[in-house]
C-alpha positions as CSV (number, residue, x, y, z in Angstrom):
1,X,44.0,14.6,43.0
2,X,47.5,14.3,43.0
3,X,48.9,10.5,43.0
4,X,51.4,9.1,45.1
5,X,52.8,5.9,43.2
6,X,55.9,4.1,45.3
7,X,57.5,1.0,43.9
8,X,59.4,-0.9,46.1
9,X,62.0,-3.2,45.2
10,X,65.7,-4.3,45.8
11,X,68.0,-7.4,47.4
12,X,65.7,-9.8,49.0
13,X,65.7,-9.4,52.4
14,X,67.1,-6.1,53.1
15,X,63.9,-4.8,54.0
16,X,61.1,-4.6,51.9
17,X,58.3,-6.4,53.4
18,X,58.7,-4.0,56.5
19,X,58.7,-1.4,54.1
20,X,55.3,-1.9,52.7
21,X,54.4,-2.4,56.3
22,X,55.5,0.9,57.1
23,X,53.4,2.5,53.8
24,X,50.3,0.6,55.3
25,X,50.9,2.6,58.8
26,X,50.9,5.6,56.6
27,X,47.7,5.1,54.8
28,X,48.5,3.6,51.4
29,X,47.4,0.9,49.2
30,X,50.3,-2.0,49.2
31,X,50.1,-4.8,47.3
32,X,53.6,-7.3,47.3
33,X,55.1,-8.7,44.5
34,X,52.5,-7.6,41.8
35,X,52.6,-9.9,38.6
36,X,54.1,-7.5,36.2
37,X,50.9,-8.3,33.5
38,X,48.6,-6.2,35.8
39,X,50.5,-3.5,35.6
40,X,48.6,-1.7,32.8
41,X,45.3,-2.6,34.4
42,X,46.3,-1.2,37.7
43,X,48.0,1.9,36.2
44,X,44.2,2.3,34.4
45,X,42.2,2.0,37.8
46,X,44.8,4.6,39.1
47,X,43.9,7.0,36.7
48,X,40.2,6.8,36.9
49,X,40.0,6.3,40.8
50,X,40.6,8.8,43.4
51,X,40.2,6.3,45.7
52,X,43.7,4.6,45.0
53,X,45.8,7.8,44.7
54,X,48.0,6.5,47.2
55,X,49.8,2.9,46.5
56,X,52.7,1.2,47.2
57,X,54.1,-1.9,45.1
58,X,56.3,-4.9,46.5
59,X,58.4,-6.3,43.4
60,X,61.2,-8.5,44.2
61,X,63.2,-10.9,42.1
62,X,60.2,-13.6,41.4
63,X,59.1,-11.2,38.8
64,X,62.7,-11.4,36.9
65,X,61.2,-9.6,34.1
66,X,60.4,-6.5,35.7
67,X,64.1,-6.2,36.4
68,X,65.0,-6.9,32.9
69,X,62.7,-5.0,31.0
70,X,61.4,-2.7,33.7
71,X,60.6,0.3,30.9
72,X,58.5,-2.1,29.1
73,X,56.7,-2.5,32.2
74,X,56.5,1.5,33.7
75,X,55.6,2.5,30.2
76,X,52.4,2.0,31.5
77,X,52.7,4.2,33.8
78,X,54.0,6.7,31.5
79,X,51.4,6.6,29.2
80,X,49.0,7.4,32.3
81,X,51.2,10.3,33.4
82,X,51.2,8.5,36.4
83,X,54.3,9.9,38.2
84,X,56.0,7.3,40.3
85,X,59.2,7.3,43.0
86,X,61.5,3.9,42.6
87,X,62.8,3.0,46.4
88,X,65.7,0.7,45.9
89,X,66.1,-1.5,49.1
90,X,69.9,-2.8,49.8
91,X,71.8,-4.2,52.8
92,X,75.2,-5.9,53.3
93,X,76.2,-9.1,52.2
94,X,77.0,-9.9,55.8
95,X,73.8,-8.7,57.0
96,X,71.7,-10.7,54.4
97,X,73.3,-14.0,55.5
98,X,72.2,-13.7,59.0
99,X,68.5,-12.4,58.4
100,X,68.4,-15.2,56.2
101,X,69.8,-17.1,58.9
102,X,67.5,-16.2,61.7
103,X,64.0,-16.1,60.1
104,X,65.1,-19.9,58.4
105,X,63.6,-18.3,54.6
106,X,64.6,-19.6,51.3
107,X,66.0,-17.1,48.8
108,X,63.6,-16.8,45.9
109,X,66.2,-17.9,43.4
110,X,66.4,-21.1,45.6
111,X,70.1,-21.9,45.1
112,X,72.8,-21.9,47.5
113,X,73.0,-18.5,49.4
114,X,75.9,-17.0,48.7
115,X,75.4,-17.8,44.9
116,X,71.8,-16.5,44.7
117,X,73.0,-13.2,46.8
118,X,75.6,-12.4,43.8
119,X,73.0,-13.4,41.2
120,X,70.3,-11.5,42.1
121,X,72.2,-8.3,42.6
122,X,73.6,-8.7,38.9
123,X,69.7,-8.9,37.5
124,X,68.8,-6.0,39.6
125,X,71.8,-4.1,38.7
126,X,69.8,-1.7,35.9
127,X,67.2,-1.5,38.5
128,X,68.9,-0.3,41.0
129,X,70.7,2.4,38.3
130,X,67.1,3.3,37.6
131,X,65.9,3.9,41.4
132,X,65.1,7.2,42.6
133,X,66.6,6.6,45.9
134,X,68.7,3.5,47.5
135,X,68.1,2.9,50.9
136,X,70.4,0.9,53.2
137,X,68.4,-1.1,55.5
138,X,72.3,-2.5,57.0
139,X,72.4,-0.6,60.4
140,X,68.8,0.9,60.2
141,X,66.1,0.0,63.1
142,X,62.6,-0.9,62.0
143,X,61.4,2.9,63.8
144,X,64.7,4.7,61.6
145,X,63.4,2.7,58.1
146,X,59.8,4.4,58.9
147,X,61.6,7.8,59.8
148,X,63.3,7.7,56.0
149,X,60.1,6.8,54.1
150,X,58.2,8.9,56.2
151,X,60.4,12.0,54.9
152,X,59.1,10.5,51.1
153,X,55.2,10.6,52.3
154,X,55.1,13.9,53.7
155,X,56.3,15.8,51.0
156,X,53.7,18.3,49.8
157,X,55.2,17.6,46.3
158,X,56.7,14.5,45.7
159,X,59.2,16.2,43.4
160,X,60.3,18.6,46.2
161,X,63.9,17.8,46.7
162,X,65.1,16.6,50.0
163,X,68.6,16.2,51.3
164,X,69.9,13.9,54.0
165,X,73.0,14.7,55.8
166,X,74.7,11.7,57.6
167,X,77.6,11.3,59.6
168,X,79.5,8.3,60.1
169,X,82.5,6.0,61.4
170,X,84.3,4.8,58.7
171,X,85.4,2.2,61.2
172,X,82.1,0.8,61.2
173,X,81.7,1.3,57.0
174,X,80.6,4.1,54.4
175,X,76.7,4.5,54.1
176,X,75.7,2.2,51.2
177,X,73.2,4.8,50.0
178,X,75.3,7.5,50.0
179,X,75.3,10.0,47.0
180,X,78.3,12.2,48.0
181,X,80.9,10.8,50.4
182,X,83.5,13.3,52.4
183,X,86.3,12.2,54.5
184,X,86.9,14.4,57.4
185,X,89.7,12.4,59.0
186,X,92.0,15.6,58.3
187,X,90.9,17.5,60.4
188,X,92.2,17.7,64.3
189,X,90.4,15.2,66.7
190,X,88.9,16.0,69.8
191,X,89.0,12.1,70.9
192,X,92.2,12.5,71.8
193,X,91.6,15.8,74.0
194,X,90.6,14.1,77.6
195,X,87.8,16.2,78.5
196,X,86.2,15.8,74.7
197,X,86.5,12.1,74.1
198,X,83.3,11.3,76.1
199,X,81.5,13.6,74.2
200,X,80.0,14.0,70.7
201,X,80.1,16.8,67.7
202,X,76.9,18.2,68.9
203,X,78.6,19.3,72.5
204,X,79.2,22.9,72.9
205,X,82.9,21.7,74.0
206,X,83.7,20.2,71.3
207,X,82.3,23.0,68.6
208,X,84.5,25.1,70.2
209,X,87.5,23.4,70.0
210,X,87.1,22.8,66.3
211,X,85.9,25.9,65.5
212,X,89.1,27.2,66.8
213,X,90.7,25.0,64.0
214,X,91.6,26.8,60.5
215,X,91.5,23.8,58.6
216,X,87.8,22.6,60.1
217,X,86.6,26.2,59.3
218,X,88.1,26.5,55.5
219,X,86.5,22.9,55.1
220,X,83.2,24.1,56.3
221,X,83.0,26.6,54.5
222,X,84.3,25.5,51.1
223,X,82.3,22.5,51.2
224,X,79.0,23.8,51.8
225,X,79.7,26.3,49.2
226,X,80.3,23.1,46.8
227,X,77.0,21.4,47.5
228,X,75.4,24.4,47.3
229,X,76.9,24.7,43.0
230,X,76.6,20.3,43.1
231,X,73.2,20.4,43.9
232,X,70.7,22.1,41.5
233,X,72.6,19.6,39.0
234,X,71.1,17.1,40.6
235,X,68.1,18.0,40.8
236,X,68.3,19.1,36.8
237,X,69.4,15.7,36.0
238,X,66.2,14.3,37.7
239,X,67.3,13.4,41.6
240,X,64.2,14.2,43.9
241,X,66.3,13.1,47.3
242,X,70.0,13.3,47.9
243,X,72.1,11.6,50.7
244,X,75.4,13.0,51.9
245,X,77.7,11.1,53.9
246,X,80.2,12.8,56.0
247,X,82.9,10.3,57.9
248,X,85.5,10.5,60.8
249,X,87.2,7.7,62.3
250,X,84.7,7.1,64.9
251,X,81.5,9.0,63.4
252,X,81.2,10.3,66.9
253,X,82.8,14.0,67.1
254,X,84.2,15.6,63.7
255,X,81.8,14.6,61.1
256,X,78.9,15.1,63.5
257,X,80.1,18.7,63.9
258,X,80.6,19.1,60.5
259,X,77.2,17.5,59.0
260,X,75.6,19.9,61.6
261,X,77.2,22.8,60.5
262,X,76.9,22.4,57.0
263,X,73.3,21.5,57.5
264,X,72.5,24.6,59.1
265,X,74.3,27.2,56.3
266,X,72.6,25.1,53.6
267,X,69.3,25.9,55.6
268,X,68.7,29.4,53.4
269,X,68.7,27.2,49.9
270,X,65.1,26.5,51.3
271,X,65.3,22.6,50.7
272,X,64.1,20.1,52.8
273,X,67.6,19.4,54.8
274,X,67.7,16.5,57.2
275,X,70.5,15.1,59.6
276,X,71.3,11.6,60.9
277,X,74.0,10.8,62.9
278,X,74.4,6.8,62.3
279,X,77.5,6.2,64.7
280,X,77.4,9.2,67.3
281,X,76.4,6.6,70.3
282,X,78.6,3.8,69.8
């Protein structure tokens, strides 16, 4: 039987314990923050038990020497032929302070905020290069987190690749789990067309009017033609999931278009292609 093996770490308190919440909802084994010693022993009753073939581990700073010497530790795994996903969990600076604001928690590192924020993410650092996938928890709602690791569960393989296509505002900040970023800012804006500004990318209004733009349909074109030469190197240098970030001023008309466009001529490379528009109400 085929095992599904997440582990789950990153910045404390950009998401994780709702993560392993969400796993639970989904029908796997979580256990959070996992001394790293029973690693080999868990990895053994893995192997021999159908039972756990699906499980999700919480490891977080208090187990510094994961982070450190994490391939010590996965070896273990290794040596199983256990495969295993690594879901990195971040979230702004900004964002930390007032989680950790609200819900009154100590950092783990226990020293004063702002110096235990910039500490941790230099020990997690080669963790983080290590993840299979980095997931900014900064602007995502608790029912969008369970929509992203839900798109990791129901994979019939778990080394299918999936792509995410976003768009966003780069007034309200570049997707910190972005893979490939593209600025679309060149191309003409309906905002400033009256009877567009109220409406979004996905409006047959606005397709039309940039579709009757050169520039937006060389872009589309040449671009998705790109990804489709960028991404089988990704995938041969390992990547199972792959986020694309597409930004306008506003996130709310041009790089909505465009991510839905692209998404749709990418749709014959028979990947699982996904679209999220973060800014498109605001």
């Amino acid at each position: 039987m085929k095992n599904y093996i997440f582990i789950i770490t990153g910045t404390s308190g950009a998401g994780k314990s709702q993560a392993l919440k969400c796993f639970e909802d989904f029908g796997f084994h979580c256990i959070d923050n996992i001394p790293v010693k029973l690693l080999p022993h868990l990895a053994d009753l893995i192997k021999k038990d159908d039972y756990l073939n699906k499980v999700a581990l919480g490891i977080d700073i208090r187990e510094a020497k994961f982070s450190i010497n994490f391939n010590y530790f996965l070896k273990y795994f290794d040596d199983s032929n256990l495969d295993y996903k690594i879901l990195f969990f971040d979230c702004d600076d900004r964002v930390l302070f007032q989680r950790f604001s609200e819900t009154r928690h100590r950092h783990p590192l226990g020293e004063n905020l702002t110096e235990a924020i910039k500490k941790e993410r230099n020990m997690l650092e080669p963790l983080k290069e290590k993840a299979d996938k980095i997931i900014d928890t900064t602007k995502l709602t608790l029912g969008e987190l369970k929509e992203v690791l839900s798109s990791f569960v129901n994979l019939k393989n778990i080394s299918d690749f999936k792509i995410n296509i976003v768009s966003f505002g780069y007034k309200y900040g570049i997707p910190l789990d972005a893979d490939i970023v593209m600025d679309v800012r060149f191309i003409p804006n309906p905002y400033y067309e009256k009877n567009l500004k109220a409406k979004t990318g996905l409006d047959a209004a606005v397709k039309k009017f940039l579709n009757s733009s050169a520039v937006y349909n060389k872009f589309v074109n040449e671009w998705t033609e790109q990804l489709k030469k960028l991404i089988p190197l990704y995938i041969k240098e390992g990547k199972s999931y792959l986020t694309i970030a597409i930004g306008c001023t506003g996130g709310r008309h041009r790089s909505v278009a465009a991510v839905d466009d692209i998404s749709k001529r990418l749709s014959d490379m028979k990947y699982d292609i996904s679209e999220f528009h973060r800014d498109m109400r605001k």
